[in-house]
C-alpha positions as CSV (number, residue, x, y, z in Angstrom):
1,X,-12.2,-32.8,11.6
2,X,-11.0,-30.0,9.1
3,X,-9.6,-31.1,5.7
4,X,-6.5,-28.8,4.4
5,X,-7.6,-26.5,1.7
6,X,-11.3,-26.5,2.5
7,X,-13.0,-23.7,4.2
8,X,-16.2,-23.4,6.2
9,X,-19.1,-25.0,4.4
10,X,-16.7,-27.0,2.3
11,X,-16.0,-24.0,-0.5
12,X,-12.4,-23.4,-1.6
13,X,-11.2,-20.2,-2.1
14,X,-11.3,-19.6,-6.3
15,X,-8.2,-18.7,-8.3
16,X,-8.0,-16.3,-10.6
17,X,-6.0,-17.4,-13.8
18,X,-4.6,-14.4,-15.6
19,X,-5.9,-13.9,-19.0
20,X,-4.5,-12.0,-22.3
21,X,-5.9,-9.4,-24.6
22,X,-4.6,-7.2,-27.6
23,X,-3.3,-4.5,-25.6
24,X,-2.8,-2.9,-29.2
25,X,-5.9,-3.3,-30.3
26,X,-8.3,-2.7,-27.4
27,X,-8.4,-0.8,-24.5
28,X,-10.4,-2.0,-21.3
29,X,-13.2,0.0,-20.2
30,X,-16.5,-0.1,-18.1
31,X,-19.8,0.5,-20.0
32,X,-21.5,2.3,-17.4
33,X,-25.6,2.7,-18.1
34,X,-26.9,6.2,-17.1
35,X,-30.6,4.9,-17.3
36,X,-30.5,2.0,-14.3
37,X,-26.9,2.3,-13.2
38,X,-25.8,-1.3,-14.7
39,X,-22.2,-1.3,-15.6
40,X,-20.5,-3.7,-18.0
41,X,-16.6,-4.6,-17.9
42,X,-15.0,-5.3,-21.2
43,X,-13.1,-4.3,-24.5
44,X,-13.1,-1.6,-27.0
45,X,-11.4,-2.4,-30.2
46,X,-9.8,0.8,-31.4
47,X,-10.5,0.9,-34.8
48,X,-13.6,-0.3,-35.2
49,X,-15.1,1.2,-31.5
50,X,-17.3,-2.1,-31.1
51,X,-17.5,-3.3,-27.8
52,X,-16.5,-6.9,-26.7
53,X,-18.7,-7.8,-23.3
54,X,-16.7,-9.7,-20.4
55,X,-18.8,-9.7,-17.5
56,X,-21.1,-7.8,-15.3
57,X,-19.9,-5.6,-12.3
58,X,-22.7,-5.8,-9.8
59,X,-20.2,-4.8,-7.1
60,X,-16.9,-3.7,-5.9
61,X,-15.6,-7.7,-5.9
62,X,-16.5,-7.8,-9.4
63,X,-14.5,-5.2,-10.3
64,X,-11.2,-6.5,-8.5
65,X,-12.0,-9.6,-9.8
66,X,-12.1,-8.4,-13.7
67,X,-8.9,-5.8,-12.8
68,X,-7.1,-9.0,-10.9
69,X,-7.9,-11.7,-14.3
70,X,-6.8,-9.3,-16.9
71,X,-3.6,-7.6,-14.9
72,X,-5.4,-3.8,-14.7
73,X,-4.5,-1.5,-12.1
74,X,-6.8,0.8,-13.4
75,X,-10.5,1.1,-15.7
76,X,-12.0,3.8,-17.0
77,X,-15.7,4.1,-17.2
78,X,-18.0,4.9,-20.4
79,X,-20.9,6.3,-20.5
């Protein structure tokens, strides 16, 4: 017997809520590591450069999911 709105193994699919930020005073960005390849979504404040940490991108979902919660089409990476 399958219940409406459950999938296989009983998980639900997750929804994304749409967050804010300052679009004035940061900019979204990847902090990419060139030492072991780890890469770090978040927020650079403009005027101060210091770097607000989101989440960790340990794949391709990640990312969409990051771009998809804060309304991006588009990140740049930092190295």
């Amino acid at each position: 017997m399958k219940k409406e709105g459950i999938q296989l193994f009983g998980r639900t699919p997750k929804k994304v809520t749409r967050l804010e930020y300052d679009k004035e005073q940061k900019t979204p960005i990847i902090k990419c590591s060139i030492c072991n390849g780890e890469q770090i979504a978040g927020f650079k404040h403009h005027q101060t450069g210091k770097f607000e940490e989101i989440m960790l991108i340990r794949n391709e979902k990640d990312l969409e999911e990051f771009k998809e919660r804060y309304g991006l089409a588009e990140v740049p990476k930092e190295y």
